[in-house]
Steps between C-alpha positions, in 0.01 A plus 500: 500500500673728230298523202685522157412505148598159469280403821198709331541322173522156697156592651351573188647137314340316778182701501463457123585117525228473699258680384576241134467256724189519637359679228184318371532684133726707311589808648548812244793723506300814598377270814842372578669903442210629746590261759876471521648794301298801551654884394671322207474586144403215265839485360642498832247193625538299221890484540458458887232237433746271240813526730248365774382261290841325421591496895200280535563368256821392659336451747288221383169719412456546125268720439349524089321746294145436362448757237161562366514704158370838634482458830825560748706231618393253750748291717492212692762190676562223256430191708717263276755720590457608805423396871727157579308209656641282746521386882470671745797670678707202712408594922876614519480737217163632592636533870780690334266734278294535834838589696621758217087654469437468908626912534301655233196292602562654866576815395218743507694779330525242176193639259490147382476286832183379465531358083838380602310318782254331303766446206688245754164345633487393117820380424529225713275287798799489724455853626126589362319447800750677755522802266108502483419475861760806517227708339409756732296833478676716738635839343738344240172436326236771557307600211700803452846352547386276219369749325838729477684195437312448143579829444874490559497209294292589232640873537187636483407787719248501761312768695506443915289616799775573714484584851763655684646485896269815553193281375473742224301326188650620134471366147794415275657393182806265541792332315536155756930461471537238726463375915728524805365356839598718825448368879210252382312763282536490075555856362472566107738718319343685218495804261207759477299590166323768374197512402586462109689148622843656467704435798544868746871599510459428898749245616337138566385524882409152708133354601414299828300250283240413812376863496432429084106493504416465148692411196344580150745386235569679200475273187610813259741664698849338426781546717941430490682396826796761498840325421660363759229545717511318903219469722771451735661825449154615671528324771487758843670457825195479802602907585412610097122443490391783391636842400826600535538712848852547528871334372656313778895446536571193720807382607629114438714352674748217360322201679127608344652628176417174319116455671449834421608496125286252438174591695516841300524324173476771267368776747729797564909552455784399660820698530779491671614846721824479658529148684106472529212390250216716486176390355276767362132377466158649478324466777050503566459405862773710702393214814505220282818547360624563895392160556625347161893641584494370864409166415750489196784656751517810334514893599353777310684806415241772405239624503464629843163375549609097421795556696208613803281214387766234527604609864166509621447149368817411686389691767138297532722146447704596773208580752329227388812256630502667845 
């Protein structure tokens, strides 16, 4: 999921419609700046707060100002103008919502899965039941998974017990920027911060979520997804967990070109040399990969030692069949 400016002001509308909406008093602008627009001046908040105020407005949340002399401003939803009453959704248009929703719900790389879920169980009885007997507390919703998901969508950092393939313990500060799952495990993609809560100049590195043992979110450390940022962009091939070991060239024949493209999404380069396409990846597990090109009908170039490993895999296949 590619994250924009436009998706990161989306985020904060909805989060800000409902926290009017189930707001039980008036919320003050320093409480509302501290919660959805922290690291910006009060010039800068106050003209990001009124252009949010007129989408929800547009939206059909009006929110008002109740000034008391020499006090700040307080804000709340007007409920004569806000919040339409009526039936509830017709079965084939809540079937329809459930139809459009049904992927993010399922999706445990969606931050939001789990509001979204309970959203729908409220909108309408034709699917409230089904979606709450779907409720489950596998991994999707450990305490830490939930945790870093707050964060991302509150961007507020959060420090992590993390605990590596090696079983090696270690304490850090993190900017959660989003999910990817990988062969049935959920890996978080995040950037690193110092110790004075300004992000390292270390590129964002990726997180096997089930090896998160804490989570300790940071209420006063604010955080911006880069532009254009995708979680999918992250997304590794089964041979690149872990370091970098060596950069593979494989060579694709017509009949797998297609398969291949899209299995490497965004990992590595094409490039076309002579009447052959070459792709040029990095490459973790010299075996795994071996394994990876044989079953997508594909022969590696260089280095020596994946050429080696992909013939002796051959090799063992071969024996194997006798």
């Amino acid at each position: 999921m590619r994250i924009t400016r436009d998706d990161d002001r989306a985020r904060r509308v909805c989060s800000l419609a409902l926290d009017f909406m189930n707001a039980t008093a008036p919320l003050s602008s320093s409480e509302i700046a501290r919660a959805h627009y922290g690291g910006l001046s009060p010039d800068s908040f106050r003209k990001a707060f009124s252009r949010d105020r007129a989408t929800l407005a547009a939206c059909g949340v009006t929110i008002v100002e109740r000034r008391v002399p020499g006090e700040e401003s307080l804000w709340e939803a007007d409920d004569a103008h806000s919040f339409a009453y009526g039936p509830e959704l017709s079965p084939t248009a809540a079937s329809a919502l459930e139809l459009a929703c049904r992927p993010l719900v399922d999706d445990p790389s969606f931050p939001l899965a789990e509001d979204l879920r309970l959203a729908l169980a409220k909108v309408s009885r034709a699917f409230s039941e089904p979606l709450a007997a779907a409720r489950t507390r596998e991994q999707g919703s450990s305490r830490e998974l939930e945790a870093l998901r707050a964060c991302l969508a509150e961007h507020h950092a959060a420090r992590v017990t993390y605990v590596n393939a090696r079983g090696a313990s270690s304490e850090r500060t993190l900017a959660p920027y989003g999910f990817f799952s990988l062969r049935g495990a959920l890996y978080l993609v995040a950037g690193r911060l110092s110790t004075d809560g300004s992000l390292t100049g270390d590129a964002p590195r990726t997180y096997r979520v089930d090896r998160v043992v804490s989570v300790d979110p940071l209420e006063d450390a604010f955080f911006s997804v880069p532009e254009g940022f995708s979680a999918t962009d992250w997304r590794r091939l089964p041979f690149q967990m872990g370091p970098t070991t060596v950069e593979a060239r494989l060579l694709v024949d017509d009949a797998h070109e297609e398969d291949v493209r899209l299995a490497a999404g965004t990992q590595g380069r094409f490039a076309r040399e002579g009447d052959s396409l070459v792709w040029t990846v990095a490459v973790s597990d010299e075996l795994v990969a071996a394994r990876w090109a044989i079953a997508a009908g594909i022969r590696p170039l260089s280095p020596d030692s994946l050429v080696s490993a992909w013939t002796r895999v051959l090799e063992e296949v071969l024996e194997g069949g006798r």
